[in-house]
Every structure is written in structure tokens, then in C-alpha cells.
N, C-alpha and C positions, 0 to 999 in steps of 0.2 A: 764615071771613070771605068774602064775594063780592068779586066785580071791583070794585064801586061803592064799599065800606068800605076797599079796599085806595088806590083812586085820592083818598079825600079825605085818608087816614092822609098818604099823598106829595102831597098839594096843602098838607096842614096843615103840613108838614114834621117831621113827627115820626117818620117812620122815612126813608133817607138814601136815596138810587135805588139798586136794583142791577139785575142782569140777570138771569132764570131758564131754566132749562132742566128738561125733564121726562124721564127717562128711566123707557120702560117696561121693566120686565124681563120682562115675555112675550114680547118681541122679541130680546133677548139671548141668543144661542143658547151662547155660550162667555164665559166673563167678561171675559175679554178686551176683545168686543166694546162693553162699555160705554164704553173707549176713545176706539172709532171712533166711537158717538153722540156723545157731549159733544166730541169737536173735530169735527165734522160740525157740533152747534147753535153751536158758536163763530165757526167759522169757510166753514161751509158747502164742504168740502173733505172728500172721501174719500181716506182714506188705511189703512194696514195699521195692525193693533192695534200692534205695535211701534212704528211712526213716531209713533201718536197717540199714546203713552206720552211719549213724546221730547218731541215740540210741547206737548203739556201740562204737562210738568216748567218747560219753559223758560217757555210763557206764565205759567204763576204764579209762578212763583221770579225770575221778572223784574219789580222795581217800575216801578209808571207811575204818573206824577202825577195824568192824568184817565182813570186805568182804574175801572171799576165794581166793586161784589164779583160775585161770583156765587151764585147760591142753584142749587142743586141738588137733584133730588125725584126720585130714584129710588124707582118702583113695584115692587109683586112683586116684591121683590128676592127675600122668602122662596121662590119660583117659580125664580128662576134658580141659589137657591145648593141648592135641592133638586132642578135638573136634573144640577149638575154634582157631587151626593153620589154619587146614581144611579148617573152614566156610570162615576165614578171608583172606584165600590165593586168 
């Protein structure tokens, strides 16, 4: 679907708002690191893969009455999980 099909879907109300985020895995150098992207597009905060582990447990494990869902699109993930076959072979 393009941008134009997606904004009338949510004009029509037929699918509910959420928030997305695109994570490339060409840019994921450790797995880890996809962490630090997805609370970076949350919350525009860099932080250590561990802390962003931490902050993400809580931010979704925590309900809110006008919190969005989120949709997530991780790219190349094939790319990142066959860098880190490689290293660890």
C-alpha cells in the first residue's frame, strides 16, 4: 500500500492510529544495538543497549490509557543475524 491508501484506511477509520518505527539492519552492528534504535525512535534519547533493554521492558509493560501501539519493520534483519552467525562462529 502507499502513503495515500494508508491515510484514507485511517481517515475512514478502519484501521485504529498507531506509531511506526523502521529499523534497518544494515546499520545494526550487534543485536543488541536494535535496542538503542527503537528507544532512540521513541523517545529520541541515546542510551546503552542495556539501559534501552530496561526503558523498553517498562515502557510497554506499563499500560496507558492514550498510549498508541506501535508497529515495528525491521529490515535486513537476515544481514544482521548472518553478521552475528559469522563473528560468533
Amino acid at each position: 500500500m502507499n502513503g495515500g491508501a494508508n491515510q484514507s484506511i485511517l481517515a475512514s477509520q478502519e484501521v485504529s492510529p498507531f506509531q511506526f518505527v523502521e529499523i534497518n539492519g544494515m546499520k545494526v552492528t550487534e543485536p543488541s544495538y536494535a535496542y538503542v534504535l527503537l528507544w532512540m525512535a521513541l523517545s529520541d534519547q541515546k542510551v546503552t543497549a542495556n539501559h534501552a533493554l530496561q526503558l523498553l521492558e517498562k515502557q510497554f509493560s506499563t499500560p496507558g490509557p492514550r498510549r498508541l501501539p506501535w508497529q515495528v519493520f525491521f529490515s535486513d534483519l537476515d544481514i544482521c543475524a548472518y553478521h552475528t552467525f559469522v563473528r560468533d562462529s
